[in-house]
N, C-alpha and C positions, 0 to 999 in steps of 0.2 A: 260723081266720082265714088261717092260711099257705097253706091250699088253694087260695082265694081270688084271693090275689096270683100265684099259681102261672100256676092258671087263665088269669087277664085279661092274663097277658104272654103264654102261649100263644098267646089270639087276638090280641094287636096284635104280635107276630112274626108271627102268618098273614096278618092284615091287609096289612102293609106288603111279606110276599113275594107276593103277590097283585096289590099295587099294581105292586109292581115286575115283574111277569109280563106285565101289563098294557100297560104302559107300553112296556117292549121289542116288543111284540105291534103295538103302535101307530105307535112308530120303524120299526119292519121294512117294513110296508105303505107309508109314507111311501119310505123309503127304496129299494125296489121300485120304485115308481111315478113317483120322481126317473131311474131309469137306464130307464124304459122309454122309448122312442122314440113321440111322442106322436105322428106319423100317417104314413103309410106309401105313400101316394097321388102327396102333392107334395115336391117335393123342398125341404130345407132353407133358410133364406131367407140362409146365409152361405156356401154353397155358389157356387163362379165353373165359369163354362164351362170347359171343358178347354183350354190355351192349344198348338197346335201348334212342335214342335221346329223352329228352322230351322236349318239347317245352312251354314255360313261356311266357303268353304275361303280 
């Protein structure tokens, strides 16, 4: 019977490092896909023209 219990916690510690493997796996791509630069064409909508230096003597 001891075997048993042995056994079934073996698989739900593999379960749950599995889960957890998973889960990072999931975060990561997510997290990737937040810092990529979503179009490369047009320019950003908070972006301003470049304001020329005037110069005051």
């Amino acid at each position: 019977m001891e075997g048993v219990v042995v056994s079934r916690q073996i698989c739900l510690i593999a379960l749950a490092i599995r889960q957890r493997l998973v889960l990072m796996t999931i975060w990561s791509v997510i997290g990737i896909n937040r810092c990529r630069q979503r179009s490369t064409t047009s320019k950003p909508a908070m972006q301003s023209e470049p304001v020329p230096f005037v110069y005051l003597h």
